[in-house]
N, C-alpha and C positions, 0 to 999 in steps of 0.2 A: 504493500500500500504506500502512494507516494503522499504523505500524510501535507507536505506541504504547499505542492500545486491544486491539491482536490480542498486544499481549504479558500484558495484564490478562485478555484472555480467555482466552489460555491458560493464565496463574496459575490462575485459576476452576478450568478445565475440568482439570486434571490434576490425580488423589490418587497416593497412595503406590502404589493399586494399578498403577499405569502405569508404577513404576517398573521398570529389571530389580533380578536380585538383587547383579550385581558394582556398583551406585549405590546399594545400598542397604549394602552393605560395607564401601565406599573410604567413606561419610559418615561412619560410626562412627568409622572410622580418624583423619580429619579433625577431626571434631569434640573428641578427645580429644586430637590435637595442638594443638588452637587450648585448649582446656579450659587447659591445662600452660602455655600463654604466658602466660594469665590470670591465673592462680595464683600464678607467678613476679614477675609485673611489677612489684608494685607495689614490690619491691626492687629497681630499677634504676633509675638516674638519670632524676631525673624524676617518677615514682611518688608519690613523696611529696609532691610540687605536687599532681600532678590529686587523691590523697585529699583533700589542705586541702581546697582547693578545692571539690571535690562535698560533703565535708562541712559546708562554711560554708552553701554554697546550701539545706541541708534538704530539707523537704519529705515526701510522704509515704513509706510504708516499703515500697515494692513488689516491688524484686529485689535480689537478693543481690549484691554487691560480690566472684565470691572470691577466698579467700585475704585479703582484707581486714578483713573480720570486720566488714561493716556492710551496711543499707542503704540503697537508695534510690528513688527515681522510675525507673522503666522508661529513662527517656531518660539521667538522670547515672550509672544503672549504666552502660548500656551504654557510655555515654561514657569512662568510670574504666574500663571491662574491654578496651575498645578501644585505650586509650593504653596500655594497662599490656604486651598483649599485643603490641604492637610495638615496644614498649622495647626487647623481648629481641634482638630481628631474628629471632626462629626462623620468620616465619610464612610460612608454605606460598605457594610461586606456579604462577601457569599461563602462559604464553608460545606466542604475540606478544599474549595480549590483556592481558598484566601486570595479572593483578588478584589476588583474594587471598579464602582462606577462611576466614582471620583476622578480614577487615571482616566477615563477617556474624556470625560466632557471638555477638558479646557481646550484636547485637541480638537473636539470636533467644533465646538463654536467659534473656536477661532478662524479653523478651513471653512468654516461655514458660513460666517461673515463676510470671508473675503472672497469666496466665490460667487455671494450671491444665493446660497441654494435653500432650500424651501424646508419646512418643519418634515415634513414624510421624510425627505432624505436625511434629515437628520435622525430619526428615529432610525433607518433602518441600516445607517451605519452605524448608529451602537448598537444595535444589537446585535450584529454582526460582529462587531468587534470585540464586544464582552463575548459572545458565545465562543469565538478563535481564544482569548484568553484564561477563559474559563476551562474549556475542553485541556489547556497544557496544564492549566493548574491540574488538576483531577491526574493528567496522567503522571504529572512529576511531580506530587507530594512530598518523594524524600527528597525533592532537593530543601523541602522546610528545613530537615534533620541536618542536613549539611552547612546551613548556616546564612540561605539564599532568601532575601525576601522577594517571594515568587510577587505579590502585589506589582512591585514595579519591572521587574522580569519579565514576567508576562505580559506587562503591560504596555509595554513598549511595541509587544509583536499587537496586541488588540488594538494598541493606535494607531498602527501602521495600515491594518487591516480596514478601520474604520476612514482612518484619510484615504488610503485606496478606492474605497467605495463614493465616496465624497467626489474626489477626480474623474472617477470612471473611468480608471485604468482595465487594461483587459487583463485577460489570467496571467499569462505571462506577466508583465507588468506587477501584477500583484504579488506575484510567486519572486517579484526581484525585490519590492517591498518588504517583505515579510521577509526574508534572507537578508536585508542591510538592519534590519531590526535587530536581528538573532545577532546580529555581531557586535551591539551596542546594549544588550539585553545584559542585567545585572539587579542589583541589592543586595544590600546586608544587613541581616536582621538583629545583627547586633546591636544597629544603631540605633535605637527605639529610646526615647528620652534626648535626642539629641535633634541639632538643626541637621545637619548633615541624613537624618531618619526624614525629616518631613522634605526637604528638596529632593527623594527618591522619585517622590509621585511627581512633581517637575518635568524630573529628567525625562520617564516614558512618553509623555507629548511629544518633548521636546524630539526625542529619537525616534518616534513612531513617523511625526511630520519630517522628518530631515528624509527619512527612508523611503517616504513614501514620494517626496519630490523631487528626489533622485531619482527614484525608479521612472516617474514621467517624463523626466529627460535621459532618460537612456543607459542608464547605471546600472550596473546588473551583480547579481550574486550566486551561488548555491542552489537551486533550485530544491535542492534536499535534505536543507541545513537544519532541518528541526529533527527527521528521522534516520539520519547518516549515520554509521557508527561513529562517527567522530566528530558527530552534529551536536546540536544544543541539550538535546532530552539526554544522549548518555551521558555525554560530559558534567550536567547539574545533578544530574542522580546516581552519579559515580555506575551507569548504568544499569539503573535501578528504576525503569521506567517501569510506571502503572499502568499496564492493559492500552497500550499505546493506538490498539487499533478500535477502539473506545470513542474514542477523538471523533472519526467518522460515523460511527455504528450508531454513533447517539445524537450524531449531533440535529438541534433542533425540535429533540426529541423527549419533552420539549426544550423551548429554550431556557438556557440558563439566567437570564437575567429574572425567571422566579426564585430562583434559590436567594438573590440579594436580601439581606436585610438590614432594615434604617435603623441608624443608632439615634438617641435618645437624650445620651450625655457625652460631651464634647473631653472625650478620654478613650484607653485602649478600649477595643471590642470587649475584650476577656477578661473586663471589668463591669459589664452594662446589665451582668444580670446580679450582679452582689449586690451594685450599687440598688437596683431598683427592689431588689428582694429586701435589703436593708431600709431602703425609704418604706415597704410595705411594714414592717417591722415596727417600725417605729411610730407609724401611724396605728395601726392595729391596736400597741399594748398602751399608747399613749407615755411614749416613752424620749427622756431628755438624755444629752450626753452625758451628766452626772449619773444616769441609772445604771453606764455599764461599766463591768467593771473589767473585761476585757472579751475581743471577737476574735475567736479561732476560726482560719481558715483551713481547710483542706484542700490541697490541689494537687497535678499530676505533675509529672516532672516536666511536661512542655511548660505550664505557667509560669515560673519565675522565668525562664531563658526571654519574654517578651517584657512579662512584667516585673522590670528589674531595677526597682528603685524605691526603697523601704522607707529610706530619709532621703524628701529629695530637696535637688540645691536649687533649684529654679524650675517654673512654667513647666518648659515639658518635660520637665522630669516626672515631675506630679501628675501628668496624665498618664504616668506607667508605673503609679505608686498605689499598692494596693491600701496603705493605711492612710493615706492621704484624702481616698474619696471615700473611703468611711468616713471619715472625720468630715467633712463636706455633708454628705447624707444625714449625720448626727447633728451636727453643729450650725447648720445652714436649711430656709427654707428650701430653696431648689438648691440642684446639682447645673451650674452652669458655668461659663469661662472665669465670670468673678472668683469663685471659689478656688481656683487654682492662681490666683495670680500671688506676687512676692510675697505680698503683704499678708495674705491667707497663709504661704509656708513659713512664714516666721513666728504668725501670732502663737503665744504660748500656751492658748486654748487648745489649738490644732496638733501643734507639739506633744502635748502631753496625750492628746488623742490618740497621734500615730501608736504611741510607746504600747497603748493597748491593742494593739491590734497585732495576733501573730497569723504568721503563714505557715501551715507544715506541710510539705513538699513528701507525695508517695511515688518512690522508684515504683511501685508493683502497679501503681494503676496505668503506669506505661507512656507512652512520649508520642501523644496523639491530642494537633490542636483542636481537635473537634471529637463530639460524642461522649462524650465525659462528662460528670455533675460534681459540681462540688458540693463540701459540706460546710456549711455556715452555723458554727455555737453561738450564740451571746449571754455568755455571762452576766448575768446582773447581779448588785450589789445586795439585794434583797434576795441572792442565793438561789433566786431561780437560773434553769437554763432553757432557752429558746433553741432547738434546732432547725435547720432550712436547708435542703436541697435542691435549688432549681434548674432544673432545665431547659427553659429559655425563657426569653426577656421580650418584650411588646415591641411589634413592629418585624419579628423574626420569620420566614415561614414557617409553617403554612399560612398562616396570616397576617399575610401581605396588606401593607396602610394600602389607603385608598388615594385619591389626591387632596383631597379637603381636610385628611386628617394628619397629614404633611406642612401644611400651609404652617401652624404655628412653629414648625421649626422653623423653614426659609424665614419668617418673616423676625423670627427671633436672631436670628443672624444679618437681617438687613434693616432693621429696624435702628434708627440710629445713624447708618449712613445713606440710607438710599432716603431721597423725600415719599412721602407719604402717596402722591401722586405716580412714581415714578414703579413703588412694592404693588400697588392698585392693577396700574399697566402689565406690569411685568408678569403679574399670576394671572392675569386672564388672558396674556399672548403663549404661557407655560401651559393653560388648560386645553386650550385650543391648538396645540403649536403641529397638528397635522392641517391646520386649515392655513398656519403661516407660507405667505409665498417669499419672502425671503426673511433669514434670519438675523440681517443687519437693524431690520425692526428693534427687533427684542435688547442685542446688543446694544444700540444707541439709548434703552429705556436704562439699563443699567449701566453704564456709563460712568458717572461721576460720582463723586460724594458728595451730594448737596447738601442733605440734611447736615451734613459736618461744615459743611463752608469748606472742606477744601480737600486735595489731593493726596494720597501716601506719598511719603518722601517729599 
């Protein structure tokens, strides 16, 4: 099976009409959560680097930056919308193939502005391109164990695939795409709590669109580079590929962009059901941070390797600290960016919260990021004990939000920069966006920072 021309040729051969209509509903949804990290990002740690940045590099004025109030080249937008929208941690994932709907949007709206092309085509090059990065995740798993964060690895080939389709490159074409991808394809998951973790999701736009506008002008690679023995799949899983012929047999079938699930709280995934089972906790017993007197965690030996920062020293450390957003959950009414900022890790409220909070880590329940429950104690001071098991969190499938019930995330994250007028526009052209005839509409509503009076950087 030549796994990576039969996935150009199906990019080719599938339009929107192919799609059903719950893939053409959950995109909406999607896209307008990924839209809101965008919009957000560029105020959060970090943000203000990639602006300098993109803005020193120049260049011409092709898509929108938003929320930042500028332009750029197709490639350093998407790069700037990519970094800014994982700043947040809000972005959407799907499991066991750990990837993200995050990576693709900034490429696709940025190709998509600048060509000119229409809400259908947009939808149907993400899904397309999530389902290409989706189907590698599922078959290269271990390369999680090996130390790869498949999110932006894969990612890189699903942007590729989705600006391919954007272009309307032929299979060929595609198939050279998708091979300059695989040669710029990377992450490492070690870097989680760092800036260097959140410019990953950057990067894949960034090299998904370089590969794919190469390949339009004549650049060519591998045509076999993902299942060659000495191609991308054995080489990240020391070849150790999962059921590689999977990839086709399934694909579609249906598509993966159902597996996606929206987070909630602006921190790691494989935090989102503690935090929320501990807000239930606490509302339940009617219960303050003084009541406890410490929360044992249970976990497998994949969670600490992501969630790796007990005491942490800054922002995004704290989005990959497990006693930090209990202390958040305890200590605070919501769980939102406030609660992670400096000033939260220093107060000596939160300090002393953390100190209660332990993790104990089981070699025997085995080194798999998915399918696993933890177990959650809380100790209280009145000598009771609470235990909690959950196995998943609101918003996860099989129940999949709707788009209405999405809204108060975007707008929690554009609320503040975008004018009021501007969040209004933007979610009724995100509702409608198969009836958009071109998508520089939508881009020009988010745009600026007006509600701020002024620009990142």
């Amino acid at each position: 099976m030549n796994i990576t021309r039969e996935i150009a040729k199906r990019t080719v051969e599938t339009s929107f009409q192919d799609l059903q209509g719950g893939d053409v509903e959950y995109s909406k949804t999607l896209a307008m959560s990924a839209l809101g990290a965008m919009i957000a990002g560029p105020y959060c740690p970090g943000g203000d680097i990639i602006t300098r940045y993109v803005k020193r590099a120049g260049g011409t004025k092709e898509a929108t930056v938003p929320g930042a109030g500028f332009k750029a080249p197709v490639e350093m937008a998407a790069l700037a919308s990519g970094t800014y929208a994982h700043a947040t941690e809000y972005e959407d994932d799907s499991f066991p193939e750990a990837v993200s709907s995050y990576t693709l949007f900034p490429a696709i709206l940025a190709l998509a502005e600048h060509l000119g092309s229409s809400g259908k085509e947009v939808i149907e090059s993400f899904v397309l391109g999530y389902e290409a990065q989706a189907r590698i995740g599922l078959a290269c798993r271990p390369a999680r164990k090996q130390g790869y964060m498949v999110l932006s690895l894969a990612g890189s080939i699903g942007c590729a695939v989705s600006a391919a389709k954007l272009l309307g490159l032929n299979a060929s074409q595609t198939a050279n795409a998708i091979s300059i991808a695989a040669s710029q394809a990377s992450g490492i998951g070690y870097q989680t709590g760092t800036m260097a973790h959140i410019i990953e999701m950057g990067f894949s736009p960034r090299n998904g669109l370089t590969a794919a506008l190469l390949a339009n002008d004549g650049f060519t690679g591998k045509q076999d580079v993902l299942e060659a023995p000495r191609g991308l799949f054995n080489m990240i899983t020391c070849g150790q590929v999962s059921e590689p012929e999977r990839i086709l047999l399934d694909w579609g079938k249906p598509y993966r962009i159902n597996e996606v699930g929206i987070k909630f709280y602006p921190c790691c995934y494989h935090l989102q059901r503690l935090i929320e089972t501990t807000l239930e906790v606490k509302q339940e017993m009617g219960l303050a941070a003084d009541d406890i007197e410490e929360i044992v965690v249970h976990v497998n030996a994949f969670f600490p390797t992501v969630v790796q920062h007990p005491e942490p020293a800054n922002e995004i450390e704290a989005q990959f600290s497990l006693p930090h957003v209990l202390a958040i959950a305890m200590l605070e009414e919501r769980v939102i960016p406030a609660g992670f900022a400096m000033d939260k890790i220093k107060d000596p409220a939160f300090a002393d919260f953390r100190t209660r909070v332990k993790t104990i880590v089981h070699e025997e329940w085995g080194w798999n990021p998915h399918g696993w429950v933890p177990e959650i104690i809380y100790r209280l001071r009145d000598e009771h004990e609470v235990v909690r098991r959950p196995e998943r969190v609101r918003g996860q499938p099989p129940e999949l939000l709707g788009f209405d019930e999405c809204i108060p995330k975007y707008r929690g994250c554009v609320e503040g920069v975008l004018a009021e007028a501007d969040i209004a526009r933007s979610i009724d052209l995100l509702k409608d966006l198969e009836q958009c005839e071109d998508m520089g509409e939508l881009m020009r509503t988010v745009a600026e920072a007006s509600a701020k009076g002024v620009s990142a950087g």
